[in-house]
N, C-alpha and C positions, 0 to 999 in steps of 0.2 A: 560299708553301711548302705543297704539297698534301699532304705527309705530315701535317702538323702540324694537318689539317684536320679529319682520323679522327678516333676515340675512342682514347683511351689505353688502353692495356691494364688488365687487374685484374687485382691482385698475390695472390700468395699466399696472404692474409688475407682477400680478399674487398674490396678496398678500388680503387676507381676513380683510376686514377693518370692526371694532367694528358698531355697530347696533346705540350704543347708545355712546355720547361723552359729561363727564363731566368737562365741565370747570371753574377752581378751579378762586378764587380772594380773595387778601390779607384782606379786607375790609370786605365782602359779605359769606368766606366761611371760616373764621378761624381755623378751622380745617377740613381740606380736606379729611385728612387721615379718619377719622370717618366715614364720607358717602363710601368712597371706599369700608370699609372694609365690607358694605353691599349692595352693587353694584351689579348687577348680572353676572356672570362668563363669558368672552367673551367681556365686556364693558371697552371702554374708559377711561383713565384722562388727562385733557391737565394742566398741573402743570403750573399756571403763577404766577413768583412773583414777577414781576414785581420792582427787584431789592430791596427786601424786605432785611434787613440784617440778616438774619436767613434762609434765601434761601434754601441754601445747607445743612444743617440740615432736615427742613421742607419738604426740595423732597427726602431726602433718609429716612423717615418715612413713607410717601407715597409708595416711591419705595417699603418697607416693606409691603406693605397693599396690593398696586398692586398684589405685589409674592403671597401673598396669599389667593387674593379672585379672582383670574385669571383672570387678565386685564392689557389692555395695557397701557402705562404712554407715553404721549407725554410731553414736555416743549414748553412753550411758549418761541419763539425767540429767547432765549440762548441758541447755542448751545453746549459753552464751559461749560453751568449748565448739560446738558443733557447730555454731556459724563462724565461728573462727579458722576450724577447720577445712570448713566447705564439704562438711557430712553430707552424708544422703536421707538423713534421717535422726530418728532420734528415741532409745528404751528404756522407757519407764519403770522404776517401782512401781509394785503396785497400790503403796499407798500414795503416788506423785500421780495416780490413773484420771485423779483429776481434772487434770493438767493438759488433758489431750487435747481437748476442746481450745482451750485460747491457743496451743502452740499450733494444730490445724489453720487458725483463722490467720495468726501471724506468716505459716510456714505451708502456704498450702500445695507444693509442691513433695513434701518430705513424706519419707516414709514412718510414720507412728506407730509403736507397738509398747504393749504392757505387760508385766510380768503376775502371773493371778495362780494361787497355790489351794485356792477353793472357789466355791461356786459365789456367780459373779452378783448374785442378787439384788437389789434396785440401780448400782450404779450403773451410768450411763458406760457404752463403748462405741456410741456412733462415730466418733471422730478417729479411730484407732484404725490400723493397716490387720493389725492381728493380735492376738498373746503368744505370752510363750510359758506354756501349763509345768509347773513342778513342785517337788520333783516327784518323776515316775519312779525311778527306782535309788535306791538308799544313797546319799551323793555329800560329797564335803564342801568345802565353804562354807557361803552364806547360808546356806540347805542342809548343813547337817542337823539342827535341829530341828527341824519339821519330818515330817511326816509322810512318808512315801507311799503315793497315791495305786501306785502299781497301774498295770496298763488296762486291766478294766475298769479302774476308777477315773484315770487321766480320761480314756476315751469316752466315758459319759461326758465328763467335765466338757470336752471338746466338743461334743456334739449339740450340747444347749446353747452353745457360744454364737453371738450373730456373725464374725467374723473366721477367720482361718485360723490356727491355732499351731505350733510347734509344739513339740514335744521335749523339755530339760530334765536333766538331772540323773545322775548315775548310767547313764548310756554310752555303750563301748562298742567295738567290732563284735563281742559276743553274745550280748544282747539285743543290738538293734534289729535285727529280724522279726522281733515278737512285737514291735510296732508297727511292720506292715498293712495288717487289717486294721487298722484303726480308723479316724479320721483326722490325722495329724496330717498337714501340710509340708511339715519337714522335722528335722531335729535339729538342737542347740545342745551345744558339751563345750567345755573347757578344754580338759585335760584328754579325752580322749581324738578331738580333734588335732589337737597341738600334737600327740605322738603320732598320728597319721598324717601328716602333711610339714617337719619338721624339719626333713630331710634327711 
């Protein structure tokens, strides 16, 4: 994946945002921590557990993994998981994009980001580190019913954005190349990250 090979963009605040962002699913990546621990140094995890009861165990296993293969650990949406954990941050839905604002004033050390699947129109993103735009191309999960924006659509999207922008959804070793000219700051995938860094 040569996008993912760049440097991440730098956010708003001054703060060097991961290249590449793996995000984790109870279902899809059962052991998250495994791919981490061969992750490459400098790379993302967005921990979701989406209310799993093992949560707080299973992120601070991660957390473990993170410390040690030198990457950041975001939490999806929890943010009372993520100080528990000792996250580095913290990624929003995007109807929680409200949200950014008081966890910044509360967290102003963390890394903030939002999830945004169309154009971003009156709401605010000053408090936000980045999005992460999807999905580009046709993708499962939470995403399989919308709407795949394709990479000249994503890249519009991205370019009106005040902040840096990843790029999610249906992205593999065989398409990642046709994100290169874009203005995506890195990519996000599930399932094709977790087969490349598995072991």
């Amino acid at each position: 994946m040569a996008l993912a090979r760049r440097s991440g963009g730098v956010s708003p605040y001054g703060r060097n945002i991961p290249p590449l962002l793996f995000f984790t699913d109870p279902a899809r990546t059962p052991t998250p921590w495994r791919v981490a621990e061969r992750m490459p140094q400098g790379a993302g995890v967005v921990y979701r557990a989406f209310s799993r009861p093992d949560a707080r165990e299973v992120g601070q296993r991660l957390r473990a993994a993170c410390d040690l293969a030198g990457l950041r650990l975001l939490v999806g949406k929890d943010d009372v998981l993520a100080r528990e954990i000792s996250a580095d941050g913290i990624h929003l839905p995007e109807n929680d994009m409200h949200r950014a604002n008081s966890l910044r004033a509360a967290n102003p050390d963390w890394v903030i980001t939002s999830a945004l699947h169309g154009p971003l129109g009156r709401r605010s993103a000053h408090a936000l580190d980045a999005f992460v735009v999807s999905p580009v191309f046709p993708a499962g999960g939470s995403s399989a019913d919308k709407v795949e924006l394709g990479v000249t659509g994503a890249n519009a999207l991205i370019e009106g954005l005040p902040c840096p922008a990843y790029a999610l959804g249906g992205i593999n070793a065989e398409n990642a190349h046709r994100l290169r000219d874009t203005q995506a700051c890195g990519i996000a995938g599930i399932d094709a990250i977790q087969a490349a860094f598995s072991g």
